[in-house]
Each structure stands twice: as C-alpha cells, then as structure tokens.
C-alpha positions as MATLAB code, in Angstrom:
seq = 'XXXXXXXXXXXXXXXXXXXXXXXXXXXXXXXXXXXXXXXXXXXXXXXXXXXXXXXXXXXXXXXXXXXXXXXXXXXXXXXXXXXXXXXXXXXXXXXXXXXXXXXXXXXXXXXXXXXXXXXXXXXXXXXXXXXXXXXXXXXXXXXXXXXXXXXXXXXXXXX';
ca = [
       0.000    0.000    0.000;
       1.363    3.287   -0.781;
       0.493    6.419    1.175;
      -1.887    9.206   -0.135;
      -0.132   12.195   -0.830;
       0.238   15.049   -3.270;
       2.673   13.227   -5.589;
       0.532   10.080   -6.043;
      -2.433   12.571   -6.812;
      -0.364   14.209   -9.309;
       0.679   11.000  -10.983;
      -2.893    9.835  -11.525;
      -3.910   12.594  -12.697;
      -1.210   12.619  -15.179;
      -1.493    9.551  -16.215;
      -5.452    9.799  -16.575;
      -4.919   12.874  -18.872;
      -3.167   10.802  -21.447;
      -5.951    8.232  -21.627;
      -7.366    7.974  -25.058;
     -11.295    8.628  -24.711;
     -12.138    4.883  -25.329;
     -10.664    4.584  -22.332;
     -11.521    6.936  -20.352;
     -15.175    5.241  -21.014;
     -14.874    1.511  -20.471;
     -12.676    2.531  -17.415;
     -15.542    5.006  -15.777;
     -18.334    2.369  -17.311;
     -16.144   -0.351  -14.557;
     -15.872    1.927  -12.006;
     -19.909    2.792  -11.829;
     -20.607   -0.407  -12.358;
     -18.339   -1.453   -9.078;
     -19.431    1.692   -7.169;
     -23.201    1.645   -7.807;
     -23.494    3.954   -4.384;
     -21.326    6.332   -5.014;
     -22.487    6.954   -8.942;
     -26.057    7.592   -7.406;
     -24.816    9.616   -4.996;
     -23.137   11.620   -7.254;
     -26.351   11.784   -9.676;
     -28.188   12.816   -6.578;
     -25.481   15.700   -5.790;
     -25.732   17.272   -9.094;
     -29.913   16.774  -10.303;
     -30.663   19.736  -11.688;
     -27.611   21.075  -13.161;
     -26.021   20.926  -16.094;
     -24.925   18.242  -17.813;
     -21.431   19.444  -18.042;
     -21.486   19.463  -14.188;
     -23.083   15.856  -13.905;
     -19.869   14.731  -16.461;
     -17.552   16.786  -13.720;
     -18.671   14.800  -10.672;
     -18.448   11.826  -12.125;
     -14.938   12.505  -13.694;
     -14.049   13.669   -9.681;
     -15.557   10.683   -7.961;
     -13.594    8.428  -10.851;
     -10.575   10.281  -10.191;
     -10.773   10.001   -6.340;
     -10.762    6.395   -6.708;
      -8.335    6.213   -9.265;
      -5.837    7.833   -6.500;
      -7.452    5.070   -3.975;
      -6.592    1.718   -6.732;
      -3.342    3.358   -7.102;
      -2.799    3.534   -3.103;
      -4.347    0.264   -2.744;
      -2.600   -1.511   -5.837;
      -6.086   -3.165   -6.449;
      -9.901   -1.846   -6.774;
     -11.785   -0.276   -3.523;
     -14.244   -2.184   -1.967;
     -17.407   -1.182   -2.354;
     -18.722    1.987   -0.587;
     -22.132    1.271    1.256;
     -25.085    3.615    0.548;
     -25.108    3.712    4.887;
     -21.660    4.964    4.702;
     -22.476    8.007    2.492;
     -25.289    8.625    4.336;
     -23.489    8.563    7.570;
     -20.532   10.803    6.047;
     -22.887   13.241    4.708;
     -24.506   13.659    7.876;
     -21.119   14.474    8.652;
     -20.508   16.878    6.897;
     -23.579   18.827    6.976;
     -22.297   18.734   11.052;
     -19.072   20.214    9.915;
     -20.825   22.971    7.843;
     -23.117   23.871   11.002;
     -20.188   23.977   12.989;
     -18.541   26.797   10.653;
     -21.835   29.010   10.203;
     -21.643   29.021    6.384;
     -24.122   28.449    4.148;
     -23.207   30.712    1.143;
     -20.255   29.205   -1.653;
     -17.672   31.589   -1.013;
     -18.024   30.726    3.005;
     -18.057   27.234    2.144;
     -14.864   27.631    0.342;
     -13.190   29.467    2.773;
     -13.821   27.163    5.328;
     -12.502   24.018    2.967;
      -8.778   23.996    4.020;
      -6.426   24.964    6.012;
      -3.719   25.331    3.590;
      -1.229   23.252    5.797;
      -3.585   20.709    6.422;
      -5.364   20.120    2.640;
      -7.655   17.218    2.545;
      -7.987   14.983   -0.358;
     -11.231   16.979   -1.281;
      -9.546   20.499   -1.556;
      -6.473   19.147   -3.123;
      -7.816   17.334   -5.882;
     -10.465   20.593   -6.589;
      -7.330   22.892   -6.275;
      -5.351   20.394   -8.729;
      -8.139   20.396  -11.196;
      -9.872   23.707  -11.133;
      -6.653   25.528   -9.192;
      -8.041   29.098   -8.721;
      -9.533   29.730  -11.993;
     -12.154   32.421  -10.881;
     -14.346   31.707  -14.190;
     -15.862   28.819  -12.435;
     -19.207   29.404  -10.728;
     -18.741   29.069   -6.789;
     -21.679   27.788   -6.167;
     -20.777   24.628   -8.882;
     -17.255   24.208   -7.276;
     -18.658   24.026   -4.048;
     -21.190   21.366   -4.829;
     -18.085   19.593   -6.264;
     -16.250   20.047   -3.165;
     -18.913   18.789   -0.732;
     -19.200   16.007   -2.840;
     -15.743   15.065   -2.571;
     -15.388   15.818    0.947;
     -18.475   13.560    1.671;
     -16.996   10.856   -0.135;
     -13.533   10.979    1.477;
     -15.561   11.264    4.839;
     -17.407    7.800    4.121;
     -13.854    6.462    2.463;
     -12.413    7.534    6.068;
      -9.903    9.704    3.923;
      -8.091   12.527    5.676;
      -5.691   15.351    5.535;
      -3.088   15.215    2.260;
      -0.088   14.012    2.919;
       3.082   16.568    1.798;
];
C-alpha cells in the first residue's frame, strides 16, 4: 500500500490525462458499475444542473478512486449507501459547525492550507483558482468530494 499524498495525486492525474477517450469510457463504465453507491450519490449531488457538471462529478468521484486503486494496488471495496449517508450527515455537522451556508463561506472554510484534505487538493489540482468557475458549482463539487472521502475515512493530504 502506498500512502496518499500530493505526488501520487499528481501521478494519476497525469497519467489519466493521457488516456485515449475509449478509455476513459470503459474505465468510468467499470468503475460505476463497481461503485453503484457512489455513482447515485453523485447523480443525486448534481440533479438539476447541467450536464457538463453531472460529467464533472463523475470525472471527480472516478478520479478520487483512481488515486485510492493506485494507493491500494487493487480496486476499492465497495462503498455502502449507509456509509455516504453517515458521512454526509457528517458533513452537513461540519458545515453547522462553521456558520456558512453561502459558496464563497463554504470555500473558505474548505482547508487549512497546511492541512489540505484529499477533497480540496484534488479541486485545487483540477480547477486551481480559476475564478471563471461558478462558486456555487465548485462548491457542490467540493462537498461532494469531501463527503466521499468522509465515508472512504480519507483525511488530511499528505506533503
């Protein structure tokens, strides 16, 4: 098992932006297929918005577990519906607990840059600060991700 950090996040997303896009599709086809949880908890996440943003939180929850098969040297087990459930309960605790409620709030409250979780660091890897992306999109993204890690039990990045 190798140990989650920035440079094995780095390296799979490297490596993921040189697949061809036949394989990019039988590979995320696998993974939903092995995840069926997690690919209706992301369609839950994002009903309502754009397609464009339904493709992004699928590419993010198949790139989260990319990093994890890499870690793991072998597919994740699957992720129990009760385990999202618990983790989002979770996180809507952690939200309370910082007052915020609007995107840029939610945001703030994210990271401590010296302690990035896996959620912040792979939004800031692919989105990095690009303002032309609507807040209130990245943060859905991010509260996705952070759920997810939360029912993975998935914590700060390592440096």
């Amino acid at each position: 098992m190798r140990g989650i950090d920035q440079a094995l996040v780095a390296e799979v997303w490297r490596d993921m932006m040189a697949y061809t896009p036949g394989r990019v599709d039988a590979e995320a086809t696998e993974f939903l297929a092995r995840q069926p949880h997690v690919a209706d908890f992301a369609r839950e996440q994002t009903q309502g918005q754009e397609p464009a943003v339904q493709r992004a939180a699928f590419g993010l929850c198949f790139l989260l577990f990319k990093i994890l098969e890499a870690s793991l040297g072998r597919p994740f087990p699957v992720v129990s519906e009760e385990r999202i459930a618990e983790a989002r309960d979770d996180v809507t605790r952690w939200l309370a607990e910082r007052d915020v409620d609007d995107p840029a709030g939610v945001l703030g409250a994210a990271d401590d840059p010296a302690h990035p979780t896996l959620a912040g660091h792979i939004l800031s890897l692919v989105y990095g600060d690009a303002a032309e992306y609507d807040e209130r999109v990245k943060t859905s993204l991010f509260l996705m991700l952070r759920t997810l890690s939360q029912a993975l039990d998935l914590g700060e990045v390592e440096t």
